[in-house]
N, C-alpha and C positions, 0 to 999 in steps of 0.2 A: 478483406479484414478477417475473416473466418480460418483462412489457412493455417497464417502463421497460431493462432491458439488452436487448432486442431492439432498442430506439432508439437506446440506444447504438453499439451498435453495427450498425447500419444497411446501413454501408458497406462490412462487413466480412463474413468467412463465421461467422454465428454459430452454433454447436449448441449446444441446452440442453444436450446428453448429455456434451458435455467443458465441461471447466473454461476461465476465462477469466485473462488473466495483468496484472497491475502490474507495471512495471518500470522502472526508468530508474536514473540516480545519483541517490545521496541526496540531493542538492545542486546545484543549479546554480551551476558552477566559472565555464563559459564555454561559448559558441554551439560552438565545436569540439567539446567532450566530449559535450551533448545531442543533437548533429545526429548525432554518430558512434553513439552509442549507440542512439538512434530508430532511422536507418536496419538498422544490424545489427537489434536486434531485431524492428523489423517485418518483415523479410525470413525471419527463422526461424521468426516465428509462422502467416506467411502457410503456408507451405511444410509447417505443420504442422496446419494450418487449428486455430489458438488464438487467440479474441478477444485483441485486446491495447487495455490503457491505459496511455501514456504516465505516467512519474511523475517528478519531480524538483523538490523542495522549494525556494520561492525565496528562504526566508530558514529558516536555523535557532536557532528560540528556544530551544531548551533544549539548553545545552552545558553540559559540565560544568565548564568551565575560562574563566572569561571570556578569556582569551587562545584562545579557540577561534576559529576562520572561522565566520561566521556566515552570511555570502551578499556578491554584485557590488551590490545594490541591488534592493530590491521590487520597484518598477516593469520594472528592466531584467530582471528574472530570469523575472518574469513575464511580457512581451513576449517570450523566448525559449522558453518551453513554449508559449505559442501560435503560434508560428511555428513551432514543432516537428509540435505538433497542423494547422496548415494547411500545412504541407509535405507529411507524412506520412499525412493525414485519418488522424489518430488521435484518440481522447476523450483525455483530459490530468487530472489529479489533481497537485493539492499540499496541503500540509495550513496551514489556517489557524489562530491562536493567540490572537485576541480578537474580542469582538464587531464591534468597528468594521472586520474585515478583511474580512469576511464578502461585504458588495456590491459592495467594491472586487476580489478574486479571482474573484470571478463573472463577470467582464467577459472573462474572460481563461482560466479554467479549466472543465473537463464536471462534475469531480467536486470535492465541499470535501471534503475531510478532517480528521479531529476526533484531532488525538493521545490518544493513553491519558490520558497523568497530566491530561486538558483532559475529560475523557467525562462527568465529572459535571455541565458546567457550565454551569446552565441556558440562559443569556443568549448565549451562544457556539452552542450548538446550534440555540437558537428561531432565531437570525441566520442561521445556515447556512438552516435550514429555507427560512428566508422568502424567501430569493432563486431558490426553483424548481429547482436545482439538485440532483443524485442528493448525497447527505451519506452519506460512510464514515465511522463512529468506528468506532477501535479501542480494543478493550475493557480496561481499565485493569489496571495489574500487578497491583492489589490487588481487586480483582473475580470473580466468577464468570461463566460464563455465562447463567445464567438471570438475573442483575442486572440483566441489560445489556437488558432489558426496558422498563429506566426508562426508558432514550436513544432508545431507537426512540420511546416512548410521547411524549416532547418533542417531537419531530421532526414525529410524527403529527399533536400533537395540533394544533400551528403551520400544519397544511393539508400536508403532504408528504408524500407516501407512498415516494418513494422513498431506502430508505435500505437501506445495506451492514453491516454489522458484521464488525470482523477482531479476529480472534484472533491477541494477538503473547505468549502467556506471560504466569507469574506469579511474583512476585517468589520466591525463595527465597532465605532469610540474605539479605548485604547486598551480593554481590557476584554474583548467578547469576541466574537465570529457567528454569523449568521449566515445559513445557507440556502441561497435563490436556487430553487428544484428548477427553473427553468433552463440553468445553466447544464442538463444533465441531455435534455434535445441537443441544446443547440450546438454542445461539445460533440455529439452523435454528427451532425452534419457535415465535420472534419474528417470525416470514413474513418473513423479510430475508434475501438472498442471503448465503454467510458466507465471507469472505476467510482463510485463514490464511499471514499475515506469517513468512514463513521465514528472511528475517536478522535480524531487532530480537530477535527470539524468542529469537537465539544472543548476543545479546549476552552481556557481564560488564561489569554498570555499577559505577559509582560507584569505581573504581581511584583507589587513592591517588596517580599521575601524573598524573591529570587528565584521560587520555583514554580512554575507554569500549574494552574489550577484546572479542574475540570469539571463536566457534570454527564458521569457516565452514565448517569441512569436514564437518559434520554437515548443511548446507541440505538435503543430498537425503536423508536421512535424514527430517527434518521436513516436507519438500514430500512424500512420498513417502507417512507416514503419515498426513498431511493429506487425499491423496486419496481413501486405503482408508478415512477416515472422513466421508468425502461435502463436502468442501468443494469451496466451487461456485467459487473462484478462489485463485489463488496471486500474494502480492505477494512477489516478488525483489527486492532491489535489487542495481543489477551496474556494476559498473565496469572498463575496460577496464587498467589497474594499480591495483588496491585500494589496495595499497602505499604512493601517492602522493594518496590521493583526500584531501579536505580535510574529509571528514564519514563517521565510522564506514566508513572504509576495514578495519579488524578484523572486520569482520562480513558484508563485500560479496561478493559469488558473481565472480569474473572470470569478464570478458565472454565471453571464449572457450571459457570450460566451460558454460555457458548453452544451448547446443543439443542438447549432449548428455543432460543433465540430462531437457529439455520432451522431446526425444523417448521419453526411458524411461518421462515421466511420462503422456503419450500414450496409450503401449501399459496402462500398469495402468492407468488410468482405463478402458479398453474392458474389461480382464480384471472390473474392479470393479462394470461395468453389466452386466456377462455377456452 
């Protein structure tokens, strides 16, 4: 398990002993908002010595509202988290959404990403697999932790060994997600490093507005019980005006509260290794 994120992050000061962070906007807006963001956070990760991967999704397929933003273009959006990632010598993450995406983000991103509601699916995963590349899925609203054994077992069985699992919640009724900390062991048991997604988790989907709600003033609550339950990385997304952002701005951490947050979370992950 250890290897493949010790190559990752290479470049970077890695400790097994702390956790490693995702972050970026949910979205690639524009080259301004991703360069601003990379820069800030890779300077508060450095500072605080936390592995960091770049994240910003180059297109988003599952909106609720077809009049939603969905991205500037594939290509261009992913041409900009790799300019991000070679600016920055950051690893880079975005999440892909069919099989045929699979070798074409490979070109361009460290890590594939497999959305929740996509975790089951075999042919999307084997694709991920097959291009050598680290593959995070996140574990589905409707799933458990110990499930999510089958996704590793696909990913495995395709020749890959490296693979991530995050925990973003489970659906509860039709408008909330609650998140079982148990599921953060039990996904450990699948020898896969285990992210837990601290804004999707807070989401309130499926609003009869159209646009996904949220309650971000809980992230450090959720980052915070995630570490006292041994997860090995934390995915933020953060934007420098949520307010404004063009993709679950409800749900995002502002940028500026972001240093404060990793350094408390710093100190209890040392309290937590004793």
């Amino acid at each position: 398990m250890e290897n493949f994120l010790k190559h990752l992050f290479s470049n970077q000061q890695y400790d097994e002993q702390n956790f490693f962070l995702i972050a970026g906007p949910c979205v690639v807006e524009s080259e301004e908002l991703v360069m601003e963001v990379a820069d800030k956070v890779s300077v508060i990760c450095r500072n605080l010595g936390i592995p960091y991967v770049f994240k910003s999704s180059y297109r988003k397929a599952n909106r609720t509202s077809s009049n939603s933003f969905t991205g500037i273009g594939d290509e261009a959006a992913l041409q900009l988290v790799k300019k991000v990632g070679d600016k920055y010598q950051l690893p880079t993450t975005s999440d892909i959404h069919a099989h045929d995406e699979a070798a074409v983000a490979a070109k361009y991103i460290d890590i594939l990403q497999i959305p929740a509601f996509l975790c089951r699916q075999t042919d999307l995963l084997v694709a991920a697999a097959e291009t050598g590349k680290i593959v995070n899925v996140k574990k589905g609203q409707f799933l458990s932790g110990p499930s999510m054994k089958f996704a590793a077992e696909k990913i495995r069985g395709a020749g890959n060994e490296k693979v991530i699992l995050t925990e973003r919640g489970n659906t509860f009724g039709y408008q909330d997600l609650v998140v079982d900390y148990r599921n953060i062991p039990w996904m450990k048991e699948h020898n896969a490093p285990v992210v837990m997604d601290c804004t999707h988790s807070l989401q309130q989907p499926n609003q009869t507005s159209g646009v996904t709600g949220g309650n971000p003033q809980l992230i450090g609550t959720i980052a915070s019980a995630a570490i006292a339950t041994g997860a090995d990385g934390l995915f933020i997304e953060t934007h420098p005006n949520p307010a404004v952002a063009k993709s679950d701005g409800a749900n995002m951490l502002k940028l500026d509260l972001l240093e404060g947050l990793l350094a408390k979370l710093v100190k209890l992950r040392k309290a937590v290794n004793g």
